[in-house]
Biopython code that builds the backbone (N, CA, C, O; Angstrom):
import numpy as np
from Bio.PDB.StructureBuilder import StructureBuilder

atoms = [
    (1, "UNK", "N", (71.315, 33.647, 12.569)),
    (1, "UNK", "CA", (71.473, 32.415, 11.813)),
    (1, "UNK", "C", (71.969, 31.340, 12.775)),
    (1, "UNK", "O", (72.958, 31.435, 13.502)),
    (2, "UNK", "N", (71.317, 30.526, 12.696)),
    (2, "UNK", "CA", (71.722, 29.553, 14.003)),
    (2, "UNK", "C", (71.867, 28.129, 12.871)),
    (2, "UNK", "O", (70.961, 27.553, 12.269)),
    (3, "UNK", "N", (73.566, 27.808, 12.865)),
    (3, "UNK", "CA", (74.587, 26.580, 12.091)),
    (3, "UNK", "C", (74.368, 25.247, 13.461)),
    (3, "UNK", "O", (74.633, 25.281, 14.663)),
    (4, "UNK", "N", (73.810, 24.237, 12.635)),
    (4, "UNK", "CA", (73.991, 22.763, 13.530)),
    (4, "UNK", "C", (74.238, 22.170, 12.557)),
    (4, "UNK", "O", (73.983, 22.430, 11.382)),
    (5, "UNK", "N", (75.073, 20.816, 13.302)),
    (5, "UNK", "CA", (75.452, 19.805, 12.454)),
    (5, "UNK", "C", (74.487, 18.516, 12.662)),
    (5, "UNK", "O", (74.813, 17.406, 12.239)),
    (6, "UNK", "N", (73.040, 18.807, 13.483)),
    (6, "UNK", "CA", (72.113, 17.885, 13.821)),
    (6, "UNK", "C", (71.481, 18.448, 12.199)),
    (6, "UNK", "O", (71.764, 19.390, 11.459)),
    (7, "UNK", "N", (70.160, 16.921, 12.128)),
    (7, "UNK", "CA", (69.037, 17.793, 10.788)),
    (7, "UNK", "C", (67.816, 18.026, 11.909)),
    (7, "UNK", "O", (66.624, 17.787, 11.719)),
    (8, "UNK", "N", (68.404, 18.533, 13.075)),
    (8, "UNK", "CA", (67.038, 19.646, 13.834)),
    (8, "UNK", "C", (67.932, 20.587, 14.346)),
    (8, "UNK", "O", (69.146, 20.732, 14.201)),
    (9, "UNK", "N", (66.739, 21.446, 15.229)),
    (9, "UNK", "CA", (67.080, 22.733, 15.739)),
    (9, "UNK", "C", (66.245, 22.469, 17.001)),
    (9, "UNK", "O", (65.026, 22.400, 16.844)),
    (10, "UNK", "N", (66.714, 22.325, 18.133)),
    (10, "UNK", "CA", (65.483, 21.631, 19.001)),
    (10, "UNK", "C", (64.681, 22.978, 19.434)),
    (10, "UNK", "O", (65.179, 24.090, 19.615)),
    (11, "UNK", "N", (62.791, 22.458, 19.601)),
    (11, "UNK", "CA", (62.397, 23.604, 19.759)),
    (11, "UNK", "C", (61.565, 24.564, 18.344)),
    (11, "UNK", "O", (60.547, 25.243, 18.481)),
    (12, "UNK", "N", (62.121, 24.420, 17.412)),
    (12, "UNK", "CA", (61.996, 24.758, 15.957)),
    (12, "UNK", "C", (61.222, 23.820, 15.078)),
    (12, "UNK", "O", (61.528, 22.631, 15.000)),
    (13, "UNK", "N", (60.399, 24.255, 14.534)),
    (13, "UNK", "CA", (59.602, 23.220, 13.495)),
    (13, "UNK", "C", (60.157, 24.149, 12.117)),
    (13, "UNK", "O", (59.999, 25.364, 11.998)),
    (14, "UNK", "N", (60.788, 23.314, 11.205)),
    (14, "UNK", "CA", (61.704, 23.637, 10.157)),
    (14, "UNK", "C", (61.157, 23.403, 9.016)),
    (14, "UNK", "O", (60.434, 22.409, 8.943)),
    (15, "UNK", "N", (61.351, 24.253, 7.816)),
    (15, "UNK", "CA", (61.012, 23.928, 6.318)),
    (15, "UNK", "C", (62.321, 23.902, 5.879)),
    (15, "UNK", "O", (63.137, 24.617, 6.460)),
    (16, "UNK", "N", (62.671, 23.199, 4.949)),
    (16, "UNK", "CA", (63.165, 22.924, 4.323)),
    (16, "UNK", "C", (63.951, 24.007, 2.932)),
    (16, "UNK", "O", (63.273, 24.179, 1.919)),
    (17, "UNK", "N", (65.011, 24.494, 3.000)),
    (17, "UNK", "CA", (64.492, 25.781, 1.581)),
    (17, "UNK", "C", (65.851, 25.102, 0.506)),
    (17, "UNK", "O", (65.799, 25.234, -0.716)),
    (18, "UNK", "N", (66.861, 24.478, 1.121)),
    (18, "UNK", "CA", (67.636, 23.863, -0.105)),
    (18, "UNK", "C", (69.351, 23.803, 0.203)),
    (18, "UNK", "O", (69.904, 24.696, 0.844)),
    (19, "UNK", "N", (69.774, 23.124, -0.116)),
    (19, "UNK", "CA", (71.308, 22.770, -0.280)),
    (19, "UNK", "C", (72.067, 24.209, -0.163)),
    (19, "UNK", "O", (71.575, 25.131, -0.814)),
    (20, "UNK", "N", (73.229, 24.468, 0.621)),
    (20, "UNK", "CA", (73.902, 25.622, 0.630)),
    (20, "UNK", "C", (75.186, 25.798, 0.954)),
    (20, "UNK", "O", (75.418, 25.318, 2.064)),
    (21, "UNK", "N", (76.534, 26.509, 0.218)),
    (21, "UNK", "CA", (77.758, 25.434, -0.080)),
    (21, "UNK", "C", (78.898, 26.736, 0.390)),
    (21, "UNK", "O", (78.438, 27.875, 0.319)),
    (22, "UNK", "N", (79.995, 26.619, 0.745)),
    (22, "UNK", "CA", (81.340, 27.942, 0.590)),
    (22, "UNK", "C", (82.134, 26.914, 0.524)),
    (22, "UNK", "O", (82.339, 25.757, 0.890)),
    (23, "UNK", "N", (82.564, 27.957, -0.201)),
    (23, "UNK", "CA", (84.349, 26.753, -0.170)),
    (23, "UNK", "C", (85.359, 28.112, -0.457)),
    (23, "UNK", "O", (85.069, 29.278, -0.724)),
    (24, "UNK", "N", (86.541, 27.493, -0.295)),
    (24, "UNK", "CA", (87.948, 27.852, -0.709)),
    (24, "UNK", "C", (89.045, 27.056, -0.900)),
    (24, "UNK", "O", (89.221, 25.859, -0.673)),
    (25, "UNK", "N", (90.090, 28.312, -1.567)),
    (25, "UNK", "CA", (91.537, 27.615, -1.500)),
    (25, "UNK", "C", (92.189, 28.073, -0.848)),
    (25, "UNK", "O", (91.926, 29.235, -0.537)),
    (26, "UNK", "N", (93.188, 27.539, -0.377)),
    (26, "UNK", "CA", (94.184, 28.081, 0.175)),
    (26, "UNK", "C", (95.113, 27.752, 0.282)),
    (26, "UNK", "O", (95.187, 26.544, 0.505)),
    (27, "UNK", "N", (96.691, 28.669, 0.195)),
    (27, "UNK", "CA", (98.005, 28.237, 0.405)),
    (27, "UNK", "C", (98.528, 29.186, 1.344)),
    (27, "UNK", "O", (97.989, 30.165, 1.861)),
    (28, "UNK", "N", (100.090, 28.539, 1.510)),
    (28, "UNK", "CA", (100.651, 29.407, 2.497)),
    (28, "UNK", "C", (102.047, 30.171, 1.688)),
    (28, "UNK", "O", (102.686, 29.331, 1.055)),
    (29, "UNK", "N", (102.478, 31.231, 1.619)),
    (29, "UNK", "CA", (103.725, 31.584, 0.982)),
    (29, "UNK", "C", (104.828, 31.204, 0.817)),
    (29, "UNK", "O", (105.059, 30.891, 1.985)),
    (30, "UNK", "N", (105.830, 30.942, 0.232)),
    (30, "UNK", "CA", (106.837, 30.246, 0.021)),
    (30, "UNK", "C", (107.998, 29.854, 1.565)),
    (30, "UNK", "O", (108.521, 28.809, 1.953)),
    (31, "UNK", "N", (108.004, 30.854, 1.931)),
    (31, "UNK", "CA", (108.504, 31.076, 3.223)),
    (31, "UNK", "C", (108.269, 30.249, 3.879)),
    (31, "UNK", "O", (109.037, 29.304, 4.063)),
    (32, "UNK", "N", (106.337, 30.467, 4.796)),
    (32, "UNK", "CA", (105.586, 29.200, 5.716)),
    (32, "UNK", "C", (105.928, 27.668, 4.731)),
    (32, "UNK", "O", (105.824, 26.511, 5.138)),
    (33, "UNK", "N", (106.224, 27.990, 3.773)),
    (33, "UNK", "CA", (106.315, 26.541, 3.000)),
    (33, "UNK", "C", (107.696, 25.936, 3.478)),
    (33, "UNK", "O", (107.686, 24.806, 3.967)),
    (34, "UNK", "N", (108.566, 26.446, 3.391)),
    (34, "UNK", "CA", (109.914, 25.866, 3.900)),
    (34, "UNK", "C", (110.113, 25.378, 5.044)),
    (34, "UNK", "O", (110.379, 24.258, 5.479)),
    (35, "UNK", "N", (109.840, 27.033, 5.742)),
    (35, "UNK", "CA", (109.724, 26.058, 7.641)),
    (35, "UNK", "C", (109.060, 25.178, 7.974)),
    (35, "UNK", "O", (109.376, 24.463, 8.926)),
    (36, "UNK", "N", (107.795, 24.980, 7.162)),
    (36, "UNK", "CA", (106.654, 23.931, 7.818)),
    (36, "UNK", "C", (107.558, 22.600, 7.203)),
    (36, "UNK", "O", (107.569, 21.611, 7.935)),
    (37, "UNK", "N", (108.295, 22.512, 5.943)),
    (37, "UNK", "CA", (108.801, 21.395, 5.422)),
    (37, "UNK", "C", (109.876, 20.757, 6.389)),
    (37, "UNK", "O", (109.684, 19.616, 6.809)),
    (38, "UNK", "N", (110.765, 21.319, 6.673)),
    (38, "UNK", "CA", (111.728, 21.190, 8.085)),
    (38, "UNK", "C", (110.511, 21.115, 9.046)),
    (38, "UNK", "O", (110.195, 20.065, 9.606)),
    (39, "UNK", "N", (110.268, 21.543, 9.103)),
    (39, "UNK", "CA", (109.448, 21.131, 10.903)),
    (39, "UNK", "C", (108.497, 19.685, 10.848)),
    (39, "UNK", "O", (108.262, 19.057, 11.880)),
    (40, "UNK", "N", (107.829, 19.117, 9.081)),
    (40, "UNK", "CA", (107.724, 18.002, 8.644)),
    (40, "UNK", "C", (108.504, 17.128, 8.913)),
    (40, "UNK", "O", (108.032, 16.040, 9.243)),
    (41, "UNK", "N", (109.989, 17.309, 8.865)),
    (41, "UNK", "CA", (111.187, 16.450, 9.269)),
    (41, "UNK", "C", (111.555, 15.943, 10.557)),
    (41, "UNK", "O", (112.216, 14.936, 10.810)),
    (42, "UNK", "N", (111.042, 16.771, 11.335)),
    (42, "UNK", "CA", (111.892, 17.348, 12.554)),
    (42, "UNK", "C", (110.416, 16.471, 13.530)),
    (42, "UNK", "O", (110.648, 15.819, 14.548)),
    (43, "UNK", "N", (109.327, 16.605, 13.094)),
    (43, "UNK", "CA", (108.551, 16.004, 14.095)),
    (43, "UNK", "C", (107.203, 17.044, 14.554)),
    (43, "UNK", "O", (107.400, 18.139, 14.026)),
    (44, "UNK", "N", (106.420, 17.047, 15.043)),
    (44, "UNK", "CA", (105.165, 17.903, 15.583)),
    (44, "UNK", "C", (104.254, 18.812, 14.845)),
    (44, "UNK", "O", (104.002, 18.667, 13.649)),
    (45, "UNK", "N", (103.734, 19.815, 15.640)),
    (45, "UNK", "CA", (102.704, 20.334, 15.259)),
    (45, "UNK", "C", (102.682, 21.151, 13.829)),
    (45, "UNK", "O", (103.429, 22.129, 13.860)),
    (46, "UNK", "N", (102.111, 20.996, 12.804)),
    (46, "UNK", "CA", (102.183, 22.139, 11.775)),
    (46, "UNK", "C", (101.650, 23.449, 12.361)),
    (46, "UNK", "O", (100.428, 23.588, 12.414)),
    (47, "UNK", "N", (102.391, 24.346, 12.771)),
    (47, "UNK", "CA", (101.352, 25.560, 13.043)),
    (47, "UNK", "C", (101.047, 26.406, 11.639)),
    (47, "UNK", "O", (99.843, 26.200, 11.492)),
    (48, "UNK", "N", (101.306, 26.912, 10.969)),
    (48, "UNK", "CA", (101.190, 27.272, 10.185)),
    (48, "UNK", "C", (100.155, 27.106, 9.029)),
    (48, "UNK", "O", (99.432, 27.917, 8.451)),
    (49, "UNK", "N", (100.369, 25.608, 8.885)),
    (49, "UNK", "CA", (99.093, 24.977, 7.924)),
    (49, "UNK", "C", (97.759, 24.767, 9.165)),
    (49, "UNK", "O", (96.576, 24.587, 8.878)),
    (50, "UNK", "N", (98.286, 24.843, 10.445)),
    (50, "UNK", "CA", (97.014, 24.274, 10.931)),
    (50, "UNK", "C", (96.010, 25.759, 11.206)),
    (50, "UNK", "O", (94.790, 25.853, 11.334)),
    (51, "UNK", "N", (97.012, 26.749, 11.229)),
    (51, "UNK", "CA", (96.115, 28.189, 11.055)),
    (51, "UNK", "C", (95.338, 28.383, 9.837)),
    (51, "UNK", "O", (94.377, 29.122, 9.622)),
    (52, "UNK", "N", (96.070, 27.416, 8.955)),
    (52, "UNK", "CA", (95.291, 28.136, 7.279)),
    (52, "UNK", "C", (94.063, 27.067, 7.369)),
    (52, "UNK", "O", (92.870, 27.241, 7.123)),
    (53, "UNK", "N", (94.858, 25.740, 7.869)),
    (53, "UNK", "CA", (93.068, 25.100, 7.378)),
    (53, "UNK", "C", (92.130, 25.833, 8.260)),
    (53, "UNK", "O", (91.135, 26.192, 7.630)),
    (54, "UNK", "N", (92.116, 26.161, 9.463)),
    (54, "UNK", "CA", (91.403, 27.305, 10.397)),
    (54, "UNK", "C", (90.733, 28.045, 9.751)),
    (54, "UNK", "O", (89.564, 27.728, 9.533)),
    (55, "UNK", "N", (91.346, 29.459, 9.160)),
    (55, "UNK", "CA", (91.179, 30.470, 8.251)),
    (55, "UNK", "C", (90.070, 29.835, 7.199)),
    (55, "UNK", "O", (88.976, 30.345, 6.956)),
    (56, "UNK", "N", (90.641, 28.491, 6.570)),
    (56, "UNK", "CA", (89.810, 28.350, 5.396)),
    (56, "UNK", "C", (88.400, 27.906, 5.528)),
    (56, "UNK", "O", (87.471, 28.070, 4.737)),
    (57, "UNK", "N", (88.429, 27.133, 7.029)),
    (57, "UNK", "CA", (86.964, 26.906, 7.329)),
    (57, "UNK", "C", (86.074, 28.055, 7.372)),
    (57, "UNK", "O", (84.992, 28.337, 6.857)),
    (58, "UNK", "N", (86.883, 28.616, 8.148)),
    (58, "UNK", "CA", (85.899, 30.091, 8.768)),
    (58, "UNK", "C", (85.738, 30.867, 7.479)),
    (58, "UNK", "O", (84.682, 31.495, 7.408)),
    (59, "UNK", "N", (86.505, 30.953, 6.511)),
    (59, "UNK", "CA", (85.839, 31.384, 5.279)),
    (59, "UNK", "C", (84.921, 30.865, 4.425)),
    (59, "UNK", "O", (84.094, 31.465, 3.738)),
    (60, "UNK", "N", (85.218, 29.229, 4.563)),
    (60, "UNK", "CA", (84.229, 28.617, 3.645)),
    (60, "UNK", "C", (82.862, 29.063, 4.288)),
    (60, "UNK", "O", (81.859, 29.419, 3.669)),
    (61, "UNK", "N", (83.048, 28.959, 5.893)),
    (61, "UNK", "CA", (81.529, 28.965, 6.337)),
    (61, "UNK", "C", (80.717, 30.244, 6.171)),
    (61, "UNK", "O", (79.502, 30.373, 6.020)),
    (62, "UNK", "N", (81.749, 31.216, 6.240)),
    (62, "UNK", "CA", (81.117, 32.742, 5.910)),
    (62, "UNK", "C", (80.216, 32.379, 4.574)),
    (62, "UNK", "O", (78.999, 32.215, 4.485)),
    (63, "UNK", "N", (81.192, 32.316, 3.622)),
    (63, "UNK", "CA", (80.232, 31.935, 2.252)),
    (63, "UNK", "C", (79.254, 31.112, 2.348)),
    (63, "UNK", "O", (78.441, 31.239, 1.432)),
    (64, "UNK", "N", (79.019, 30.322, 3.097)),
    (64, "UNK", "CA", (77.918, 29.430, 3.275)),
    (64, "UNK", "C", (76.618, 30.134, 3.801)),
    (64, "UNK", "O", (75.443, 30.077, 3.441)),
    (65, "UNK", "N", (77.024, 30.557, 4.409)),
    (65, "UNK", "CA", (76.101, 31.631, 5.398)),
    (65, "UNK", "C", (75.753, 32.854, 4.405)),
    (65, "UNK", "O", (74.666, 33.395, 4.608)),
    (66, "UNK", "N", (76.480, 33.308, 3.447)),
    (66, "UNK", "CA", (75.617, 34.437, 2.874)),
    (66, "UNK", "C", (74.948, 34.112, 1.663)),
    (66, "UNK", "O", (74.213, 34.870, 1.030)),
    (67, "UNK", "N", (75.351, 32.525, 1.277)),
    (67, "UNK", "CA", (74.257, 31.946, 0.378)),
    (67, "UNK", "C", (73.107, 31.835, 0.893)),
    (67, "UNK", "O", (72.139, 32.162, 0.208)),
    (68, "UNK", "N", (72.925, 31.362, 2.182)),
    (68, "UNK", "CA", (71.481, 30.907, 2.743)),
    (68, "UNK", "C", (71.079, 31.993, 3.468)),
    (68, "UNK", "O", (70.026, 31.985, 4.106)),
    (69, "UNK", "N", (71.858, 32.972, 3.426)),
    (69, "UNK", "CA", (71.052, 34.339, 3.936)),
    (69, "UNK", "C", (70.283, 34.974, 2.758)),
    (69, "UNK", "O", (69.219, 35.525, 3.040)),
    (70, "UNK", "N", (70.788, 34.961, 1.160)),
    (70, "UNK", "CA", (70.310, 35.035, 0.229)),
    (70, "UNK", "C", (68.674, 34.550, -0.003)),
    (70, "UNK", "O", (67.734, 35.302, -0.264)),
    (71, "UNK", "N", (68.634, 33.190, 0.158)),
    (71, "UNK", "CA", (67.715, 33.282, 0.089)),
    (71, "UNK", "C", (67.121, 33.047, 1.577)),
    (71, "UNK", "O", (66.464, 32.044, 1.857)),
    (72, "UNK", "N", (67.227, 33.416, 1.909)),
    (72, "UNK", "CA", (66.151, 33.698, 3.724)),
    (72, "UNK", "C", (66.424, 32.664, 4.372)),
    (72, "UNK", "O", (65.463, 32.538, 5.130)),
    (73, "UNK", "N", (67.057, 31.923, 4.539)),
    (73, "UNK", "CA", (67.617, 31.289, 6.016)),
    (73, "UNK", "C", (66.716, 31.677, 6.957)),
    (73, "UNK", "O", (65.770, 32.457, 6.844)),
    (74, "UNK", "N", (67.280, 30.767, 8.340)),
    (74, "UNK", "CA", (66.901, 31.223, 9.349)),
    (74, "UNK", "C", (68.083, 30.433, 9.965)),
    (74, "UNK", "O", (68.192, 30.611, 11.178)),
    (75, "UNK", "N", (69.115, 29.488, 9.329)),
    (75, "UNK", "CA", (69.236, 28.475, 9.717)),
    (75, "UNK", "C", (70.070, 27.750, 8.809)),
    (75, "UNK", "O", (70.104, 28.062, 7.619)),
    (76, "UNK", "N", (70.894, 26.598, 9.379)),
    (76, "UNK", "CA", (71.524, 25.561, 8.516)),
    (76, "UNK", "C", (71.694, 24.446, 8.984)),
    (76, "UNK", "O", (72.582, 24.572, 9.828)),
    (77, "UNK", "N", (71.228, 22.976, 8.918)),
    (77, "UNK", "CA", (71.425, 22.074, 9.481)),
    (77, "UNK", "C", (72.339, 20.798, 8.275)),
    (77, "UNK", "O", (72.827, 20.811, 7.145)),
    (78, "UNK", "N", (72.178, 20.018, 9.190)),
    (78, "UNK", "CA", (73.534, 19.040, 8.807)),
    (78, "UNK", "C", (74.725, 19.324, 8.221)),
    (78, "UNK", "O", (75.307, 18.606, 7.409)),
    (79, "UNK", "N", (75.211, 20.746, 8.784)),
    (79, "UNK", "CA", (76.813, 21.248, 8.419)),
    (79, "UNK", "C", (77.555, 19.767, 8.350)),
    (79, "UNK", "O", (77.542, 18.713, 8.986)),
    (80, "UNK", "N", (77.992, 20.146, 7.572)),
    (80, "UNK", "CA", (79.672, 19.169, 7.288)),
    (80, "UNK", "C", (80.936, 20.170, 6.095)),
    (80, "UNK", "O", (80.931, 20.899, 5.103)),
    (81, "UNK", "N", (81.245, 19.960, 6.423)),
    (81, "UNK", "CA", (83.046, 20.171, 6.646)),
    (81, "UNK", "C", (83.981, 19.182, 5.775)),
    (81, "UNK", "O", (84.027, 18.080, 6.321)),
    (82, "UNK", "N", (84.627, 19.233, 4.762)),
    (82, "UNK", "CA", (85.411, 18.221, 3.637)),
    (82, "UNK", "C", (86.289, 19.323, 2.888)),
    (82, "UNK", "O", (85.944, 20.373, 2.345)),
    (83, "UNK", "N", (87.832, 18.588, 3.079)),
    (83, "UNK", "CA", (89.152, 19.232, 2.282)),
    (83, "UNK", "C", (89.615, 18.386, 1.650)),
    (83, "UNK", "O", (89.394, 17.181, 1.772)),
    (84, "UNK", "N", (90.526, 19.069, 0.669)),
    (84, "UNK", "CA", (90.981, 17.813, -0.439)),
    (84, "UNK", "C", (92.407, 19.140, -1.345)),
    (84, "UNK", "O", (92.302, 20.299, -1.746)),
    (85, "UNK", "N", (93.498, 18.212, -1.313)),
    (85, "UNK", "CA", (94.221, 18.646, -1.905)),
    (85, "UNK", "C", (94.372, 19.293, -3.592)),
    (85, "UNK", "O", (94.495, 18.532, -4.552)),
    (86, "UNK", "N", (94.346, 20.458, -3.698)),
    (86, "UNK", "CA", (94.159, 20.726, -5.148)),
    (86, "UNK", "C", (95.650, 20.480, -5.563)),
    (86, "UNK", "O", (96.053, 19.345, -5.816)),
    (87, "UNK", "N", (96.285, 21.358, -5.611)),
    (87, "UNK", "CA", (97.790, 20.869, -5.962)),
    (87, "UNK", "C", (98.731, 20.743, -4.877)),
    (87, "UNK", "O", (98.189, 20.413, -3.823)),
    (88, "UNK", "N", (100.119, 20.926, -4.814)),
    (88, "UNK", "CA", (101.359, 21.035, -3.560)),
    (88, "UNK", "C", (101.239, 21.865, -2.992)),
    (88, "UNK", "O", (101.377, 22.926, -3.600)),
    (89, "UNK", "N", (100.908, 21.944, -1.479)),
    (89, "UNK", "CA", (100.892, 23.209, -0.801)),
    (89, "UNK", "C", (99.553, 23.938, -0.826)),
    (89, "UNK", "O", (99.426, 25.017, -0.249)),
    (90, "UNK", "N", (98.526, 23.344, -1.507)),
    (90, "UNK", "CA", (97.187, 24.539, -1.774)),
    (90, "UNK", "C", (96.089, 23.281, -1.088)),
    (90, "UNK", "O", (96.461, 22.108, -1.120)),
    (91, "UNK", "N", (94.919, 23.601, -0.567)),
    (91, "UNK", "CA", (93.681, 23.198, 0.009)),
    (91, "UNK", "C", (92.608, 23.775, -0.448)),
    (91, "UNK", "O", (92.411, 24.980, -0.603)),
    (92, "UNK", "N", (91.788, 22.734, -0.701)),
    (92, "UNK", "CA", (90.378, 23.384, -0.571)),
    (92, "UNK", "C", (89.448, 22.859, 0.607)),
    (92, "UNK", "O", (89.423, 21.776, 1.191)),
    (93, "UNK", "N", (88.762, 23.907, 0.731)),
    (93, "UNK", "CA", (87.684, 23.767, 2.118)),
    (93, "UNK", "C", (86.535, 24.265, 1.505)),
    (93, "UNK", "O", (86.377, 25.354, 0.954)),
    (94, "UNK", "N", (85.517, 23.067, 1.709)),
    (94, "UNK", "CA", (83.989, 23.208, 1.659)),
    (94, "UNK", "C", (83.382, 23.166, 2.468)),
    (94, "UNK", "O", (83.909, 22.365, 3.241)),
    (95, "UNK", "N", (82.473, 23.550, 2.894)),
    (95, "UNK", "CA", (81.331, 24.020, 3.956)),
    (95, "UNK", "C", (80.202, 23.803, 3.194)),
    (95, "UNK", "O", (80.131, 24.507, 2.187)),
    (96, "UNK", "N", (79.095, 22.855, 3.432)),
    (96, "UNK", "CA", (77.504, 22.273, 3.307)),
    (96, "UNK", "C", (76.869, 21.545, 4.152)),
    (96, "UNK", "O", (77.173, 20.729, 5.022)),
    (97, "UNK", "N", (75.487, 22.203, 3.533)),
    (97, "UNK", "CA", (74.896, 21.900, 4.838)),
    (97, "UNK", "C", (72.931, 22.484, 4.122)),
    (97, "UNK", "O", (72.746, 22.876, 2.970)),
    (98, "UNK", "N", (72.174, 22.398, 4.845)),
    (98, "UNK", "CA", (70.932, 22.186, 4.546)),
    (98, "UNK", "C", (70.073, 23.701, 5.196)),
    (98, "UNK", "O", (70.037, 24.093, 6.362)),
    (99, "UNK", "N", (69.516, 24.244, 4.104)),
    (99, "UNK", "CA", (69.168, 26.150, 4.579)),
    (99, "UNK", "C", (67.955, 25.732, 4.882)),
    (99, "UNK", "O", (67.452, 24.860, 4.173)),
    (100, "UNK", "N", (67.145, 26.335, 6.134)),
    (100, "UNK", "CA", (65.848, 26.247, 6.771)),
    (100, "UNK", "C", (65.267, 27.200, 7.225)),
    (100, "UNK", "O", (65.930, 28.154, 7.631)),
    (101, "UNK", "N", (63.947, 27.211, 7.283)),
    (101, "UNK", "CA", (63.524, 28.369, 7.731)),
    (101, "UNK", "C", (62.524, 28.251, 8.437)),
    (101, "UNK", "O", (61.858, 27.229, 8.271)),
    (102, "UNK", "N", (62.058, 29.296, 9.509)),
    (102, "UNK", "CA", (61.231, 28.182, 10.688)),
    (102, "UNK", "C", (59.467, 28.216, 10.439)),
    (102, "UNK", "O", (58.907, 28.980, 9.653)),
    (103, "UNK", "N", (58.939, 27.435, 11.107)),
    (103, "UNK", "CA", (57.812, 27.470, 11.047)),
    (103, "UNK", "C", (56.808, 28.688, 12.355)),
    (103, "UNK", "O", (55.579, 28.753, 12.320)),
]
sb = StructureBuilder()
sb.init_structure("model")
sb.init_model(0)
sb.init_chain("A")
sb.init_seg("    ")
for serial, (resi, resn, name, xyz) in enumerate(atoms, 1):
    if name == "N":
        sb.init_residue(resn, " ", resi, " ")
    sb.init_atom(name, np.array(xyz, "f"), 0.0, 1.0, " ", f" {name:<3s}", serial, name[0])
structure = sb.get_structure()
């Protein structure tokens, strides 16, 4: 399965087969919630949240990928990537992008 965020694949003459989506949520446990809140205070890097939005991509994209393997992929072009706060502390991550299959 070969993921671009171009709408080609250079080399590839492409059909078109349809819209293809993963998403998730995600939070961190009460615990990572505290320290990251002090370390909010204090100045720098979130590590913690910046592992989960990590995690949540790489999951959304898995799911993305076994939708368009579903129906026969070969391929996904114009990936994009969009999060949005569901409640305090929780994320969602979507993964879409365009399933192709070659000529």
């Amino acid at each position: 399965m070969i993921l671009v965020n171009t709408d080609y694949i250079t080399g590839k003459e492409l059909e078109t087969i349809g819209l293809v989506k993963g998403s998730t949520i995600q939070s961190k446990n009460l615990g990572k919630d505290i320290t990251q809140a002090i370390k909010s205070l204090l100045g720098g890097e979130l590590k913690a949240y910046n592992e989960m939005m990590n995690e949540a991509r790489a999951l959304a994209t898995k799911r993305m990928v076994e939708e368009a393997e579903k129906l026969g992929a070969d391929g996904i072009v114009n990936i994009r990537y969009a999060s949005s706060s569901i409640m305090q502390n929780a994320a969602e991550v979507i993964a879409y992008g365009t399933a192709v299959k070659f000529n």
